[in-house]
C-alpha positions as CSV (number, residue, x, y, z in Angstrom):
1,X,75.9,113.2,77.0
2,X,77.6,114.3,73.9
3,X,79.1,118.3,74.2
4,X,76.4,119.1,71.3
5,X,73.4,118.3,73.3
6,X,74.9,119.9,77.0
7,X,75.7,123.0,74.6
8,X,72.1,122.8,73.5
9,X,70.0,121.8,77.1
10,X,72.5,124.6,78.7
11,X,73.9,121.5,80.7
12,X,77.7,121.5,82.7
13,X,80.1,123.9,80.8
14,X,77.7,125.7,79.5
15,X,75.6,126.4,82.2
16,X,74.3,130.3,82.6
17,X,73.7,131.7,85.9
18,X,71.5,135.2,87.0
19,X,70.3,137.1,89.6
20,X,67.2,138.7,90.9
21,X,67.2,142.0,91.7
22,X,65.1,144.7,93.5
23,X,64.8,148.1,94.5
24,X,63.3,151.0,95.7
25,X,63.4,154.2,94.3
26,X,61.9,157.1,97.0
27,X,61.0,159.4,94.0
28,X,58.4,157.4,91.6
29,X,58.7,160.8,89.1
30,X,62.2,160.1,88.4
31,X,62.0,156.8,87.4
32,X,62.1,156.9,83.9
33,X,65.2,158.9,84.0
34,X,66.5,156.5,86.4
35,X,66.1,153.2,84.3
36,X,67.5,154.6,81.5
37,X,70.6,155.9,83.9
38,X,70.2,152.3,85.2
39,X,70.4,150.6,81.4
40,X,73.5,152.3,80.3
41,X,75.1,150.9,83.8
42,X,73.8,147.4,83.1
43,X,75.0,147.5,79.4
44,X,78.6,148.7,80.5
45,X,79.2,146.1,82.9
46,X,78.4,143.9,80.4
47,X,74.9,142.3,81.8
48,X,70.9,141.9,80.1
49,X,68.1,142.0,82.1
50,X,64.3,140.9,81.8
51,X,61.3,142.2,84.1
52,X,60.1,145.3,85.2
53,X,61.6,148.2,86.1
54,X,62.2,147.8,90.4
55,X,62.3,144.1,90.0
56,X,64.4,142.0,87.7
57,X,66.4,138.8,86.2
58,X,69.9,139.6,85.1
59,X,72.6,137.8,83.2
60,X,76.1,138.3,82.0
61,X,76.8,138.4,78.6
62,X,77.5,135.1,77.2
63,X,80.8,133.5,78.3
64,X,81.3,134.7,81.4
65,X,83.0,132.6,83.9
66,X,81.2,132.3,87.6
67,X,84.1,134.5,88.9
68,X,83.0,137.2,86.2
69,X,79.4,136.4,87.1
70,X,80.2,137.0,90.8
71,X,82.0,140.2,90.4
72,X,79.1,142.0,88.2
73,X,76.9,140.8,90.8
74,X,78.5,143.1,93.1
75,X,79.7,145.5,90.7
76,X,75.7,146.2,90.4
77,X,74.7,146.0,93.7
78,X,76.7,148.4,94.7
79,X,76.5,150.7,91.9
80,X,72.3,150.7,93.1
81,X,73.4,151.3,96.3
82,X,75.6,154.1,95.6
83,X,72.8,156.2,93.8
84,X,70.9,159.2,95.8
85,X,67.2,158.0,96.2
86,X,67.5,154.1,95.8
87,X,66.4,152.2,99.4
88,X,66.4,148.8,100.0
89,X,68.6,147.2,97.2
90,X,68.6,143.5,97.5
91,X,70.6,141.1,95.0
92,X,69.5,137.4,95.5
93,X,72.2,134.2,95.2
94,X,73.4,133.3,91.9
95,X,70.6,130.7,90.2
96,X,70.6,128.7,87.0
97,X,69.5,130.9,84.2
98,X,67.6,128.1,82.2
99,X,66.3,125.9,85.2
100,X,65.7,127.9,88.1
101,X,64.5,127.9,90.9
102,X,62.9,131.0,89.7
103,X,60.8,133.5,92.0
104,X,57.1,133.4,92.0
């Protein structure tokens, strides 16, 4: 397959990968100030999310490397963990961006 049509199907090298992640948060008043706390994190490390606001997809920027992809993985999860009145963070394996398999 020509490097045209793998850039364009998101095929091989340029394959995008994401995560799915969910929380709790114990105080359902603060969450407004949270996710926008939570935003300016995501947007530092460099990441974009979709979904709602305890339960998410997240990618890294465009061209990222898996290595890079792997450490703002972590650099996430453990930022959620790290904040007072989150419970139950949980950060699923890396999965194809475009082609799933994507949560129900």
């Amino acid at each position: 397959m020509k490097k045209r049509l793998r850039k364009k199907k998101h095929l091989c090298e340029f394959k995008q990968f994401g995560w799915y992640v969910e929380y709790e948060l114990s105080e359902r008043s603060e969450e407004e100030e949270f996710w926008d706390l939570m935003l300016d994190e995501i947007d530092s490390i460099g990441l974009e999310v979709g979904g709602a606001t305890t339960s998410f997809f997240t990618t890294p920027r465009k061209g990222a490397s898996l290595e890079q992809t792997y450490e703002k993985r972590q650099q996430l999860h453990s930022w959620l963990q790290q904040q007072p009145g989150i419970t139950g963070v949980t950060s699923s394996p890396l999965t194809d961006a475009w082609y799933g398999p994507f949560q129900n």
